[in-house]
N, C-alpha and C positions, 0 to 999 in steps of 0.2 A: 399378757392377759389372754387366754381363749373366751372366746364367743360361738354359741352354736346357734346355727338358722335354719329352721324346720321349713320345706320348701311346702307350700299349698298347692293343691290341685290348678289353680289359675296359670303359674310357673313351669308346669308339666310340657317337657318339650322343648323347654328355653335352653340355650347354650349353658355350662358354666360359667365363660366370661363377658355374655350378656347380661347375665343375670348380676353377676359381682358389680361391671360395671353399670347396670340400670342404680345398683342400689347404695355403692361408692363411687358416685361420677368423677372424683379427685383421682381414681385408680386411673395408672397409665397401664395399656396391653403388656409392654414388657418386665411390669410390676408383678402382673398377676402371674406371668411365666413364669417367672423367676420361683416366686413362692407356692406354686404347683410344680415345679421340678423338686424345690426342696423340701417338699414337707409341709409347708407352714399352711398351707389352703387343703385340708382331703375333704372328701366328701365320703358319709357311711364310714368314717375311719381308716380313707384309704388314700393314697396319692392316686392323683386322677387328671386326664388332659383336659386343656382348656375349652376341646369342642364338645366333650362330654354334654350329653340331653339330661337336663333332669329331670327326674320323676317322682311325683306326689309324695312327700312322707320322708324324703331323701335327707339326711342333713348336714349341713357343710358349715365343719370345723375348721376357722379360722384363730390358729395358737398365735398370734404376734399383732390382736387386734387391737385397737387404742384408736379414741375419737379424732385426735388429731391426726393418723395416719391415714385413716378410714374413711374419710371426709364426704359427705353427700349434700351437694350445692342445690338448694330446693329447685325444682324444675319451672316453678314460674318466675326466676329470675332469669332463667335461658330462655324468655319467650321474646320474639319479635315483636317489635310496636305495627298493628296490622291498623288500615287506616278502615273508618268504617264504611267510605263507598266502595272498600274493596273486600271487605265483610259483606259486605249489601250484595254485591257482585257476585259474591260466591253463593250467597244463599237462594238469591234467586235463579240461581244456573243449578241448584239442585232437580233430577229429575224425578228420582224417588227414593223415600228414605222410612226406613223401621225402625227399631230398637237395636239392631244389629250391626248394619250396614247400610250406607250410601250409595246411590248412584248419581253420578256428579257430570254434566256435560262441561267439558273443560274449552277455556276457547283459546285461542291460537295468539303466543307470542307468550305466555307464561310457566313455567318450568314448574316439573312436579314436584321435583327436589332441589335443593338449596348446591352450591357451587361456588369455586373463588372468585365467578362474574353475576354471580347471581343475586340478587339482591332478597328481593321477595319469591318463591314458590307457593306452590297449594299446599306443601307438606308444613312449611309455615304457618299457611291461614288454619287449619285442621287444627293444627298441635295449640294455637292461639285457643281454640275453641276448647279441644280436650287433650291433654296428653295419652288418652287411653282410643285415641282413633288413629290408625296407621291405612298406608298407601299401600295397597297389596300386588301392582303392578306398575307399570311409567307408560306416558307417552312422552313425544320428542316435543323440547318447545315451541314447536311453529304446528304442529298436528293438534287440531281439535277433535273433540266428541267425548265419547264416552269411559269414564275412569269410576272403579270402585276405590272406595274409600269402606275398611271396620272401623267397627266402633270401639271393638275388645277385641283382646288377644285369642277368644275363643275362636269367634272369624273370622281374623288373620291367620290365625292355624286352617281353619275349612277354606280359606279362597287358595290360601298358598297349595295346598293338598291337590285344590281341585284343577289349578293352574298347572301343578307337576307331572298331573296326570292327564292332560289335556281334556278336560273334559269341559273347559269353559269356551267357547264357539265364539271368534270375533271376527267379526265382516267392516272391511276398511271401504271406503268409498275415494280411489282419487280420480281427477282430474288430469290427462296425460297429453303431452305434445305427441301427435307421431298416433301409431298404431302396432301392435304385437302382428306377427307371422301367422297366430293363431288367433283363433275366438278365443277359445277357453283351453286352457292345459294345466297340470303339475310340474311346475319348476322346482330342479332339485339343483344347488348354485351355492359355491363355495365362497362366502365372503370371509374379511378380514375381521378374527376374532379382538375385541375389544382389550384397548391397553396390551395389546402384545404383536409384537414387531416379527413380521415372516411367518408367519403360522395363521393358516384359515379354519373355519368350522363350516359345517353342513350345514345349508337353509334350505326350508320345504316350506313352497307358498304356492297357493291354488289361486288362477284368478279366474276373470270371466268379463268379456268386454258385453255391456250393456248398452252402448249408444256411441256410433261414431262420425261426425260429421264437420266437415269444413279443417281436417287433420286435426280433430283433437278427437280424445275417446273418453267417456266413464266409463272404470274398469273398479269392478269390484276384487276385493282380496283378502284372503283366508291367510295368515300365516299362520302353518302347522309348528314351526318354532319360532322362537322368541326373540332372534338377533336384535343388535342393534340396528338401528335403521334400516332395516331388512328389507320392507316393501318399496324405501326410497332405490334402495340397490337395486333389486330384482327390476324394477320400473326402468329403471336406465341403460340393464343389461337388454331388456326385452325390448329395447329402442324406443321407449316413450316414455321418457323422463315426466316425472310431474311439474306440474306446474307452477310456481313459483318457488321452487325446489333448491336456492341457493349454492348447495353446495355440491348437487348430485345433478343438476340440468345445465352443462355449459353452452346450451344454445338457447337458452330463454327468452322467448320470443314477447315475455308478459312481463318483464322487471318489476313492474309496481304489482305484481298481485303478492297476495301471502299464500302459504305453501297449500297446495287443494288436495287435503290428503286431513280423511274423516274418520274416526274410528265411528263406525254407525250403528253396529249392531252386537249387543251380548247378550248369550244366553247360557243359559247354568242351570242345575238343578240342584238345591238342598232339603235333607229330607223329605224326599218325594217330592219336591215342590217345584215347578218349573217358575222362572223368569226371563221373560225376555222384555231387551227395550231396546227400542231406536234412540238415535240420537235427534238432536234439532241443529239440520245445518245451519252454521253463521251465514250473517247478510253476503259477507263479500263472496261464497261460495255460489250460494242463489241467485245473488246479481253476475256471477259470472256465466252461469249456466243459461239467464235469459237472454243475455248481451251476447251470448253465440250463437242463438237458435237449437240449446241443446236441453231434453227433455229429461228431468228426474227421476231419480231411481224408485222405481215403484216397489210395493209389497212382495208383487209375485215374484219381479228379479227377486228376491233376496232369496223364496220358497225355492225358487228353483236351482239357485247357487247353491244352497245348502243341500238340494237335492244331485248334485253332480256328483 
């Protein structure tokens, strides 16, 4: 039996085998290859690969369709049981939100995405809420502050865009043992690319130490890419590992603190429109900064990092 599916403007952009799979979740990947190499899946009346973007109006002939092959398992059977103080939790950690998009202060010890030790993440509690709101960037689970969250695929397409293009400005706030060589410089530092063994990639992080006393420092930080654990690296290579930093501080002078490393500040502009927000540092940050006699990051650090 053939079936053909008229792709709408909301879909424009989406992979082919995103798309097949949002909409027959029983499809396995090597299902879909298979019947895109042979034929049985073309799009426009063509054979077409599985990374193919589609676009509005597009339509994709599937000749070997049948209900039981094509199976799509309703999406709120796949939702996590989320508990309500942890609904509660999350909505009150909202810090500003539209019709479009979130902005979400995340706090420290919860995972943005789900994992074989993960239990609960926020991309859980979100999708609990809406299946049509996605995570448009990650932080590491011990790093708090600030995380967008779309509401629709419209802007998850404008964050990812604007994310590619670096045009979204984010200022980290940690907490470091030790002190850098310099005040303020451009580190340009080759770490270990993610899931792949003997091969590094290139990281660009701007920092700028804003307060140093009794050998510990707040040092602000810009990363110009996106690695993973990037500014935990860069911190450790610059001799002042963060602070409760587990995995990247083997001289941790604080065991019991949790990790002092703040995503603090985003700023973005869409249709002409500028945003910017701070984040709200957690208790255990603020009680650490009083318990060493170390003074918080003001307004103007930030104008003025941003102006370096």
């Amino acid at each position: 039996m053939k079936k053909i599916f008229k792709i709408q403007f909301k879909d424009s952009d989406t992979r082919l085998d995103k798309w097949l799979r949002k909409n027959f979740s029983s499809l396995k990947q090597s299902f879909l290859e298979k019947n895109l190499r042979k034929g049985f899946i073309k799009v426009n009346k063509k054979k077409i690969k599985s990374k193919y973007k589609l676009q509005k109006d597009d339509e994709i002939e599937i000749f070997n369709y049948s209900e039981e092959r094509y199976k799509n398992v309703p999406k709120s059977n796949l939702k996590k049981i989320i508990s309500q103080d942890l609904l509660k939790k999350f909505k009150s950690s909202i810090i500003y939100e539209n019709s479009n998009f979130i902005i979400f202060n995340k706090w420290s010890g919860i995972a943005t995405q789900g994992g074989s030790k993960i239990n609960i993440s926020i991309d859980d509690i979100i999708k609990n809420i809406s299946f049509d709101y996605n995570l448009v960037h990650r932080l590491d689970r011990e790093t708090s502050g600030l995380l967008i969250i779309a509401k629709n695929l419209e802007y998850t397409k404008i964050f990812g865009k604007l994310f590619k293009e670096k045009k979204i400005t984010k200022i980290y706030v940690a907490i470091c043992q030790g002190k850098p060589k310099h005040s303020e410089s451009l580190i340009q530092f080759e770490i270990s690319a993610k899931n792949t063994r003997n091969k590094n990639t290139n990281s660009i992080t701007r920092y700028k130490i804003v307060k140093n006393k009794n050998k510990l420092s707040i040092i602000l930080f810009y990363p110009i890419t996106g690695k993973t654990h990037q500014i935990r690296i860069v911190s450790k290579h610059l001799g002042c590992p963060i602070i409760g930093d587990t995995k990247y501080n083997n001289q941790n002078k604080f065991p019991f603190e949790k990790l002092k490393l703040n995503s603090h500040l985003l700023e973005f502009e869409i249709e002409n429109k500028k945003f910017e927000f701070l984040s709200i540092f957690p208790t255990d940050f603020t009680d650490f900064i009083k318990k060493n006699n170390l003074s918080s990051v003001k307004k103007n650090d930030l104008v003025d990092f941003k102006n370096f």
